[in-house]
C-alpha positions as CSV (number, residue, x, y, z in Angstrom):
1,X,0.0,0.0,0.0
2,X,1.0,3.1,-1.1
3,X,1.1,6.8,1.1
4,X,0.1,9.3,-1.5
5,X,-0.5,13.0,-2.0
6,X,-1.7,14.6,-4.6
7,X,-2.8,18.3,-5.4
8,X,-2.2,21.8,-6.7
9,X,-1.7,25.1,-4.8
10,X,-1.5,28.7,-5.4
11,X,2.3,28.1,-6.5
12,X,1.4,25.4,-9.5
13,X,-1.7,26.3,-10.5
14,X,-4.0,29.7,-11.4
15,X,-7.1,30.2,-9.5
16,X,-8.9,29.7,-12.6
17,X,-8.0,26.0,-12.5
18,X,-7.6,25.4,-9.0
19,X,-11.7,26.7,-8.8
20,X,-12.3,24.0,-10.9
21,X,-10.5,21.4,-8.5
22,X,-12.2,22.9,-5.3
23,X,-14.2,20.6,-2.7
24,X,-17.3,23.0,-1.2
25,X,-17.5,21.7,2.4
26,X,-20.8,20.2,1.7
27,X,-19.4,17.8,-0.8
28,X,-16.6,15.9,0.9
29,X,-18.3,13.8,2.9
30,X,-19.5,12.4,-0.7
31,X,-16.7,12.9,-2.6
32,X,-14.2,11.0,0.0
33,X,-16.7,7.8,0.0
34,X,-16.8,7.9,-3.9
35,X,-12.9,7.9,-3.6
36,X,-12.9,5.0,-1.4
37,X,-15.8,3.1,-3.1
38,X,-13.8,3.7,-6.6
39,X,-10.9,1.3,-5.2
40,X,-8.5,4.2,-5.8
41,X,-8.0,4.5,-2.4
42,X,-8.0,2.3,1.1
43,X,-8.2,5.4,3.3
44,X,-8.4,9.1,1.9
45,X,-8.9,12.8,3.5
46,X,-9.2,16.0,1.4
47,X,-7.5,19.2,1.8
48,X,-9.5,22.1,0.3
49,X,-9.2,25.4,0.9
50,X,-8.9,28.7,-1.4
51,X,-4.8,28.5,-2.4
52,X,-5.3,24.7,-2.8
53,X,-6.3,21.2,-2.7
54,X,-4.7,18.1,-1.8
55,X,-6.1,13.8,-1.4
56,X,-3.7,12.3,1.0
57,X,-4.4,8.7,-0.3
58,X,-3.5,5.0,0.8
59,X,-3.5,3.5,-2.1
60,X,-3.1,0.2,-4.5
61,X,-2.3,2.3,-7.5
62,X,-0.3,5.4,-6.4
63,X,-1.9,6.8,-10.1
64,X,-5.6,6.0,-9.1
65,X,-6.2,8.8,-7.1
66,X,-5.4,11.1,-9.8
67,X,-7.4,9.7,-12.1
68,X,-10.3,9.6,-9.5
69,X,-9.8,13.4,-8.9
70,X,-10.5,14.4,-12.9
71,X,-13.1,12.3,-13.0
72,X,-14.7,13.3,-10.1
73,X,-14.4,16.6,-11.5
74,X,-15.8,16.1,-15.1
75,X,-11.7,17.2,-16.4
76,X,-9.4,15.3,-18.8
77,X,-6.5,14.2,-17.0
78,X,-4.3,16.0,-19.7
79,X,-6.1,19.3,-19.1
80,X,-5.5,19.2,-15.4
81,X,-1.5,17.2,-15.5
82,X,0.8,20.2,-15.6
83,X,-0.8,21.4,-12.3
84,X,-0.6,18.7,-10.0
85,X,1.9,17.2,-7.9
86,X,2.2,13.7,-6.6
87,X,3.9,13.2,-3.7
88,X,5.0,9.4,-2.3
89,X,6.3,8.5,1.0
90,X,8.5,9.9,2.5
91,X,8.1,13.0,0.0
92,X,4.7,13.2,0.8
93,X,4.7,13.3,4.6
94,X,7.2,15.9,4.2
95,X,4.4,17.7,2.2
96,X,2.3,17.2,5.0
97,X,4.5,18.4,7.4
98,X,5.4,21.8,6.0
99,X,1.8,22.9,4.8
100,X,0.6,22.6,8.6
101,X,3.7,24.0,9.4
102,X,2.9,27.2,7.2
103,X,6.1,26.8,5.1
104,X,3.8,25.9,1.8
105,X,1.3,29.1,2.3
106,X,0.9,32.1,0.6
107,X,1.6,33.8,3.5
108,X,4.7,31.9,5.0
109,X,3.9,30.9,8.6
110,X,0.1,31.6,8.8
111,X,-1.6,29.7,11.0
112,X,-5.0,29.4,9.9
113,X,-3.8,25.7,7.1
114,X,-3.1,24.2,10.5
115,X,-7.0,24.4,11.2
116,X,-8.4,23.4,7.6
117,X,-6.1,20.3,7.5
118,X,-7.7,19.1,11.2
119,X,-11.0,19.7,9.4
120,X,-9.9,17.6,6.6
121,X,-9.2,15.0,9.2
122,X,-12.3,15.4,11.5
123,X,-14.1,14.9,8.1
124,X,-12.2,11.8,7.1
125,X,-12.5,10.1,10.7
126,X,-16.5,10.8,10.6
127,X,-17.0,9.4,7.0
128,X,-14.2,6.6,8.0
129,X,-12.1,6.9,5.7
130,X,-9.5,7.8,8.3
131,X,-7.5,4.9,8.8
132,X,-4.6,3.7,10.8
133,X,-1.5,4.8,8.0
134,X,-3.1,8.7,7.8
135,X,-3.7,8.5,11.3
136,X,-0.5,8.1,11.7
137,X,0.8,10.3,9.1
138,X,-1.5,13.3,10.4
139,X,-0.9,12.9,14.4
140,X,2.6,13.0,13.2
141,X,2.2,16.3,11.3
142,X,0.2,17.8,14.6
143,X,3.2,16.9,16.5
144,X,5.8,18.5,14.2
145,X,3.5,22.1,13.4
146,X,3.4,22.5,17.1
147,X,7.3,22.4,17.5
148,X,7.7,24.4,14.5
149,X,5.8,27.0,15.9
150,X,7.3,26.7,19.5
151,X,10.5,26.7,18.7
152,X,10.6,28.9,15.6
153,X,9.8,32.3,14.7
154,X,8.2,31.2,11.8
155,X,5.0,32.8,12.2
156,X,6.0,35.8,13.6
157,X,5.3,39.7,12.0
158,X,3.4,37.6,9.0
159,X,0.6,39.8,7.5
160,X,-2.7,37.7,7.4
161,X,-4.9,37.5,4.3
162,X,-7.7,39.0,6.5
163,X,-5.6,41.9,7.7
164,X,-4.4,42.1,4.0
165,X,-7.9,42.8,2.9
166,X,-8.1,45.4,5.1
167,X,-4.8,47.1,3.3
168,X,-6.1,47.4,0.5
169,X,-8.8,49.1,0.9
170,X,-6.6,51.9,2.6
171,X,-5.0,51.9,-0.7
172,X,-7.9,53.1,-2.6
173,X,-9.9,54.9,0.6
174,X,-8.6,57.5,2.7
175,X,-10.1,56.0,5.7
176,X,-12.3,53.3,6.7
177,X,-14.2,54.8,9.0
178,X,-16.0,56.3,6.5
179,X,-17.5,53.0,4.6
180,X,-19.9,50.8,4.0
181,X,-18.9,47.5,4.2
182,X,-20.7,44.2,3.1
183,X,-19.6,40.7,3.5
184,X,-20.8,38.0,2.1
185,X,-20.9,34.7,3.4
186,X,-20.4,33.8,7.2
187,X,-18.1,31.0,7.5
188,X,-14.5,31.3,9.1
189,X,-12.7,33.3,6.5
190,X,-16.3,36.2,6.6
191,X,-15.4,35.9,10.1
192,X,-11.7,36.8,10.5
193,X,-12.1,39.8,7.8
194,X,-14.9,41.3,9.5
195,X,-12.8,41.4,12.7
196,X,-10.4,43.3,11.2
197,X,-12.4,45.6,9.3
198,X,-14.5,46.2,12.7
199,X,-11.9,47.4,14.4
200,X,-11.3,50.3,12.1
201,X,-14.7,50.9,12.7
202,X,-16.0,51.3,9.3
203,X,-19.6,53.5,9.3
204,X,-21.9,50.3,8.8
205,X,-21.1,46.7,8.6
206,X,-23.5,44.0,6.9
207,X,-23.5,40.6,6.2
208,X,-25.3,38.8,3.6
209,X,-25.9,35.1,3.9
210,X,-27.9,32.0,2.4
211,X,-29.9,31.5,5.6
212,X,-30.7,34.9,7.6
213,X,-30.6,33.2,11.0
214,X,-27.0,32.5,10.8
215,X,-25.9,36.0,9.4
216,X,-27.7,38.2,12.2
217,X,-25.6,35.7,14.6
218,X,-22.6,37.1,12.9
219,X,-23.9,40.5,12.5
220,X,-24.5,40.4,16.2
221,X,-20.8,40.5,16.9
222,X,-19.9,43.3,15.3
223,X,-23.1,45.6,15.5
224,X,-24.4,45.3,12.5
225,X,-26.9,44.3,9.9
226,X,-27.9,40.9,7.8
227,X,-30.0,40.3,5.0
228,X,-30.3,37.8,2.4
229,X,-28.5,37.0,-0.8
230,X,-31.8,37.7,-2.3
231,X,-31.6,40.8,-1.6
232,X,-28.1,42.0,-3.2
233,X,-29.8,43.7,-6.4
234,X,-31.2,45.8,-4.3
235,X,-28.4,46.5,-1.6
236,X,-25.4,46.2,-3.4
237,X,-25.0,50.4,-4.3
238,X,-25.1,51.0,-0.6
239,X,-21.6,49.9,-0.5
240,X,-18.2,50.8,-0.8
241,X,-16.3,47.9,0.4
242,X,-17.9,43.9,-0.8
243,X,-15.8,41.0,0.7
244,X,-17.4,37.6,-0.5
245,X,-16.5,34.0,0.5
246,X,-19.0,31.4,0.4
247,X,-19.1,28.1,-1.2
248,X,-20.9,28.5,-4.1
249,X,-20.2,26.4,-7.3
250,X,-21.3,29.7,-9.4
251,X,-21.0,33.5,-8.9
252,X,-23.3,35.3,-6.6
253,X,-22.8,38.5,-8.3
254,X,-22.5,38.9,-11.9
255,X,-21.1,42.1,-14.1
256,X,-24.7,43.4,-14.8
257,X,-25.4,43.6,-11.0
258,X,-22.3,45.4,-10.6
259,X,-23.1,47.7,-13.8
260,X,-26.3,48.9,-12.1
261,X,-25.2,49.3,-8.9
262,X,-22.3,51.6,-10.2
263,X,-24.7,53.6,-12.2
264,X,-26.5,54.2,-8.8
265,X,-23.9,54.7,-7.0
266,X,-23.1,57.9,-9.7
267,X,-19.2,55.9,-10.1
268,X,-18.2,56.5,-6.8
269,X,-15.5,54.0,-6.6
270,X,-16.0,50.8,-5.1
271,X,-13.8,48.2,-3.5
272,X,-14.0,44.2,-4.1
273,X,-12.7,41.2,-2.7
274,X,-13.0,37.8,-3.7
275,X,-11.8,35.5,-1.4
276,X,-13.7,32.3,-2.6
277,X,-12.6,29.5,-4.9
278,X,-14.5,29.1,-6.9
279,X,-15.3,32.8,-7.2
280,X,-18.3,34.3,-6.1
281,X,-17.8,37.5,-8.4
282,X,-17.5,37.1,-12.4
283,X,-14.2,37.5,-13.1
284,X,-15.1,40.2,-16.5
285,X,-16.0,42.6,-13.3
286,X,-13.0,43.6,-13.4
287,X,-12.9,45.4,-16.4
288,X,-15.9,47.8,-15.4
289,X,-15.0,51.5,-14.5
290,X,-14.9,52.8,-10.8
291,X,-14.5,49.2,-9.6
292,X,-11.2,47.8,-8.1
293,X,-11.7,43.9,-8.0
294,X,-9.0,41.5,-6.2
295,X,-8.7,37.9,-5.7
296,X,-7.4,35.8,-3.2
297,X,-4.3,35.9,-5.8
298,X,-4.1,39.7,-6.2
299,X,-2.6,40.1,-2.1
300,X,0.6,38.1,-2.6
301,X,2.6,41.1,-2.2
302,X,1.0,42.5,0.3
303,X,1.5,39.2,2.1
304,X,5.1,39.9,2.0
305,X,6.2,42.1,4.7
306,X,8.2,40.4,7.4
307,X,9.1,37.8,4.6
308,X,12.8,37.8,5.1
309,X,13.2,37.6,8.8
310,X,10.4,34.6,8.4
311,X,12.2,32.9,5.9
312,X,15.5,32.7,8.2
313,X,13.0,31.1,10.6
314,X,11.5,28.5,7.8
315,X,14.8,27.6,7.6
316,X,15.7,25.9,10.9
317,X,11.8,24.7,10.6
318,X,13.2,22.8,7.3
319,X,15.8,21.2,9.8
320,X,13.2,20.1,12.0
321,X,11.3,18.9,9.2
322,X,13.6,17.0,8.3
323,X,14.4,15.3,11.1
324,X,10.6,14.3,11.8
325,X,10.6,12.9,8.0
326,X,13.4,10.8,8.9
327,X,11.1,9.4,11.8
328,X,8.3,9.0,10.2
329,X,10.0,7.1,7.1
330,X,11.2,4.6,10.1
331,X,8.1,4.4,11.5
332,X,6.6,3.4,7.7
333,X,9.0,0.6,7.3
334,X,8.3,-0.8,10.7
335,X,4.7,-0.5,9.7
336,X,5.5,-2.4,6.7
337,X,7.4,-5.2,8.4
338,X,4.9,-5.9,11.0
339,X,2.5,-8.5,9.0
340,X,5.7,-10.4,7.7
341,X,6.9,-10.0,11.4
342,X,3.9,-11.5,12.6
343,X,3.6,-14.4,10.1
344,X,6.8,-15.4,11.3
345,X,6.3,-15.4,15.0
346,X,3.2,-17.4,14.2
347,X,5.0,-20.7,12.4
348,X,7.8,-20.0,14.8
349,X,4.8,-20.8,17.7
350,X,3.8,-23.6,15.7
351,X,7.0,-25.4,15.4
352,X,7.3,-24.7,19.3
353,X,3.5,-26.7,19.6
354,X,4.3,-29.6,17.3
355,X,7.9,-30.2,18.9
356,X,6.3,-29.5,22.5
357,X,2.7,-31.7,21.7
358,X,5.6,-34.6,20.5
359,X,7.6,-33.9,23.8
360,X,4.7,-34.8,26.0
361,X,3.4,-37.8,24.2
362,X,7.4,-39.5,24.8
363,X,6.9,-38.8,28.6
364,X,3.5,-40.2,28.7
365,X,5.0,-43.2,27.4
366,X,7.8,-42.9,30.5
367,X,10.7,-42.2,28.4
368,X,13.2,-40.6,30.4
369,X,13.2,-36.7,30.9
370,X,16.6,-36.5,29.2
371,X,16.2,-37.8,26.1
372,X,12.9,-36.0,26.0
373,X,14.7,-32.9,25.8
374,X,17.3,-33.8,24.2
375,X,15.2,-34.4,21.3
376,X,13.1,-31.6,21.7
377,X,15.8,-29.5,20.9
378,X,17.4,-30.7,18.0
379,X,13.9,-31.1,16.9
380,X,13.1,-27.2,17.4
381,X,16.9,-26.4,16.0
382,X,16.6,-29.0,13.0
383,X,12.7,-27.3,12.2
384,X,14.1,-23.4,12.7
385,X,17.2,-24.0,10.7
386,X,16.1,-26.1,7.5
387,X,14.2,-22.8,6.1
388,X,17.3,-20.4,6.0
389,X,19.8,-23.6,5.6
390,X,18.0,-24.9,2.2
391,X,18.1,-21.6,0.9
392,X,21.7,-21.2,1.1
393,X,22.5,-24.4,0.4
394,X,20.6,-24.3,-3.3
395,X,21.6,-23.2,-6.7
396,X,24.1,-19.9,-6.5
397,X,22.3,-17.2,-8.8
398,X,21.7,-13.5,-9.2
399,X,20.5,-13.3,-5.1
400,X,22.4,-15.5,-3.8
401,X,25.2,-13.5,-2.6
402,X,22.3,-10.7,-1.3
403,X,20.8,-14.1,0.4
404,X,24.0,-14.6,2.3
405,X,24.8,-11.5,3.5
406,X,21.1,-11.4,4.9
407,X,21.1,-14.7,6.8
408,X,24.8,-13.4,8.2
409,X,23.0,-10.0,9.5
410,X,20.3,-11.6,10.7
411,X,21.9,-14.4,12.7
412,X,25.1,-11.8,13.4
413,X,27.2,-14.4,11.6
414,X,31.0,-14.5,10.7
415,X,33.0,-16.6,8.8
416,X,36.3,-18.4,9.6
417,X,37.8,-15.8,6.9
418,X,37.2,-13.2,8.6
């Protein structure tokens, strides 16, 4: 069985495909039993967040999951090939280990992957296709992100795509405090850019969700207002600022919407963030007038500051890395070993019962003690000797040699020669 990664990030692929490879929350409980069910895949858990997505796979077929992953998708595996990587053991706990670790993020150190990928996990462990080789692999990669971040700086100074957001809007407003702001969506990401955004204390904050209920909860927080996606056409000129991120497989707000609600607005400028993949605002809106559109790919350089000192930190994290690879790799070939281990500790214990079940029957029969034992034991050495003996004692070939030097490991052997 092979441990297996798979996936594309902001760093191999465009948003434009990586939207197309995306897993909506609502869909991987699904999509991680048809991956199992397919047969490309033993256990499985999915990695899917807006800068990329990832199977981590115990597989048959190291190719399988691949395959499963364009299909699943409705994509020729040729049109989606030059993104992807693939990723085997030990390669692909190292993978593991520096995403959680924030070394493989946009924004080198961020903590926020370390949360998705114990999502990913919760999800796999509640579908069950969680099993003991990613569990392993994955309370392994815990283990080493929490001594990356204790004993690194790796995360320190590092500018958060939520406090980006905020950035760049002071780049095109001369103060928040002024705006209307609208967010759509109220999951995590909503979440963490309204908190930054309310504390510049922006003139009115609203959120615009699927179901009301849970965006007044959210609105709650921050003192402001919710209504209903239905209700953008109507609502959209009010604001200045529009941060979206929901799950949606196609855009909430299209170029006409944005056409009218410029016209309204009499082109004052306003501000847009998309922070969903797949996006949630038509990608042509950026070519209207008075309208400054970003994606999640757009705030890579603001992302940057502190990048240097950061990167001196990644560096001894890379050490540490290592080290835990090294251990894990170990632990993988012990894994490996342990049904052949076992096999053989099961006819060693029945050679032991034959050669024991033969000893008893000679003292029931009153032959003496002595000679009871002394055949049990050339019986038990004759039986644990003939297997290796007859090997070595056959026709010389290719492996024979390789055969030799085993057996003289194994039974810490050395010849008269020597």
């Amino acid at each position: 069985m092979h441990l297996v990664a798979i996936g594309l990030n902001h760093q191999t692929a465009p948003l434009s495909v990586r939207e197309k490879l995306a897993f909506p929350a609502e869909t991987l409980p699904g999509a991680l039993e048809s991956l199992v069910n397919s047969r490309a895949a033993t256990e499985a858990a999915i990695v899917s967040t807006c800068n990329r997505t990832e199977l981590y796979c115990a597989s048959p077929d190291p190719a399988a999951p691949t395959r499963w992953l364009s299909a699943f998708h409705g994509l020729a595996p040729e049109e989606i090939a030059p993104y992807l990587y693939r990723l085997e053991a030990p390669e692909a706990a190292r993978h593991a280990f520096r995403v959680a670790s924030g070394l493989d993020s946009m924004v080198l150190g961020e903590t926020q992957i370390l949360g998705q990928i114990k999502d990913a996990v919760r999800t796999a462990e509640r579908v069950g296709t969680l099993g003991s080789l990613l569990n392993g692999l994955f309370q392994k990669t815990f283990a080493v992100a929490k001594e990356v971040r204790s004993r690194t700086a790796v995360g320190a100074s590092s500018v958060s795509m939520s406090a980006a957001a905020v950035k760049l809007a002071e780049q095109i407003f001369p103060t928040i405090g002024e705006l209307n702001v609208l967010f759509i969506g109220a999951g995590e990401m909503i979440e963490l850019v309204a908190t930054h955004f309310a504390a510049r204390q922006p003139a009115c904050i609203t959120i615009a969700n699927r179901t009301l209920e849970r965006g007044q909860k959210l609105a709650e927080r921050f003192g402001g207002e919710a209504v209903t996606l239905s209700e953008l056409p109507d609502q959209l000129q009010r604001f200045d600022v529009v941060v979206s991120s929901t799950a949606s497989q196609l855009p909430i707000i299209g170029k006409g919407l944005v056409e009218r609600a410029i016209k309204a607005r009499r082109h004052r400028p306003m501000f847009m963030l998309d922070l969903a993949v797949p996006r949630d605002i038509e990608a042509e809106v950026e070519g209207l007038d008075d309208v400054f559109l970003y994606t999640v790919d757009d705030i890579a350089g603001i992302v940057e500051v502190g990048r240097e000192a950061r990167q001196l930190a990644a560096e001894e994290a890379e050490t540490i890395i290592q080290a835990r690879v090294t251990e894990f790799s170990e632990w993988l070939k012990k894994r490996e070993a342990a049904p052949l281990i076992r096999t053989l500790r099961d006819k060693a214990e029945a050679t032991r019962q034959a050669a024991l079940e033969t000893a008893l029957k000679q003292l029931a029969r009153g032959l003496p003690p002595e000679k009871v034992l002394e055949q049990l034991s050339v019986q038990l050495t004759n039986k644990l000797m003939h297997p290796p003996t007859e090997a070595l004692s056959g026709r010389g070939g290719s492996g024979h040699e390789g055969l030799a030097e085993a057996v003289a490991r194994l039974y810490r052997l050395t010849t008269e020669t020597e």
